[in-house]
Structure formats: C-alpha cells, structure tokens
C-alpha positions in Angstrom: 6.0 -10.6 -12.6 5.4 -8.7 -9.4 2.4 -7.3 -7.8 1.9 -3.8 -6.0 -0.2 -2.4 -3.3 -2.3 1.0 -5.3 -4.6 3.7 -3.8 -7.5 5.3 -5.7 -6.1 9.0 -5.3 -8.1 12.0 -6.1 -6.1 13.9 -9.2 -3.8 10.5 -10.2 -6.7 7.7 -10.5 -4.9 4.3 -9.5 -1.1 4.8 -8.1 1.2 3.0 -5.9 1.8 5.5 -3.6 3.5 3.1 -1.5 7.8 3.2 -1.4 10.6 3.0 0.4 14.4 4.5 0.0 17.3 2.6 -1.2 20.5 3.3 0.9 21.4 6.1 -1.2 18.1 7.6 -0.5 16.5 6.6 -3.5 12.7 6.2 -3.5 11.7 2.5 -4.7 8.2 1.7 -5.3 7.1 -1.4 -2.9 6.4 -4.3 -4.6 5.7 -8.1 -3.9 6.8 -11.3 -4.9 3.6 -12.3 -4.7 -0.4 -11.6 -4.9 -0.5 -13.4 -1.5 2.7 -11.3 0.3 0.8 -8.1 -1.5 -3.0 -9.3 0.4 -1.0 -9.6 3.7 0.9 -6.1 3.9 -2.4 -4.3 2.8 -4.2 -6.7 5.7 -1.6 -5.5 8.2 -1.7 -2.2 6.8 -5.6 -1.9 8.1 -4.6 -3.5 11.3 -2.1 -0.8 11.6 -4.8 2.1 11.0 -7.9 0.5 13.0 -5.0 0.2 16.0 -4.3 4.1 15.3 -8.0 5.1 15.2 -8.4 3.0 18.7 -6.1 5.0 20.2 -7.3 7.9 19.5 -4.7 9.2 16.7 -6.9 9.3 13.6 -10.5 9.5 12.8 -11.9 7.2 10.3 -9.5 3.8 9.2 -9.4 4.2 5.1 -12.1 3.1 2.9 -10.9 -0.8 1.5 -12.5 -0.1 -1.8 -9.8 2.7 -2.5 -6.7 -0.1 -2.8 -5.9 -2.6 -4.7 -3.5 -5.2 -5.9 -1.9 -5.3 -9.1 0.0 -7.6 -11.2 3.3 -5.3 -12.9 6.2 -6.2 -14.5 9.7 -6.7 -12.6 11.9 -3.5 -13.3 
C-alpha cells in the first residue's frame, strides 16, 4: 500500500492534486511509502506557505481541514 497527500477541491470532492513528471514528461501522482513520509511533506508543505504569506507573497496559508492523507493501492 501507499498513501497520498488529497485536497478537498470545489467541483472534484477529495483529489490528489499533488504530482510530478517522469523524465519523459509524464505526470505521476505523488505518493508515499508511508503515512508518516505523507504527514511530513504536508507539514513542510504549510511551512512552505506560512513562509510565503510572511513575506508578503500570498494572503491567507490554506485551510488544514481541506487535505488529507489517504491509504491507496501501489500502481
């Protein structure tokens, strides 16, 4: 099993809008090995935002209650 990061998006309910490309350009969706690697890139991911809002770049750091983490099956 592996675990993804999902936000609560406005027309597609729960989706992992998180990815990445492959090296042919291919978009992946991000998953974890683990619950615990899944917790710590959403916890950097809000240390990211509240840095961004700091300085002056965003508004408002994103409401906590609109992710998750889910456990999916490996592809």
């Amino acid at each position: 099993m592996a675990y993804e990061v999902q936000e609560n998006c406005l027309f597609g309910g729960w989706t992992n809008t998180w990815s990445y490309e492959d090296w042919a350009g291919k978009t992946i969706p991000t998953t974890y090995d683990t619950r615990e690697d899944a917790e710590a890139e959403l916890d950097y991911f809000f240390e990211q935002m509240k840095t961004e809002v700091e300085a002056g770049n965003m508004e408002d750091i994103p409401d906590r209650e609109d992710f998750r983490i889910v456990e999916v099956k490996d592809e």
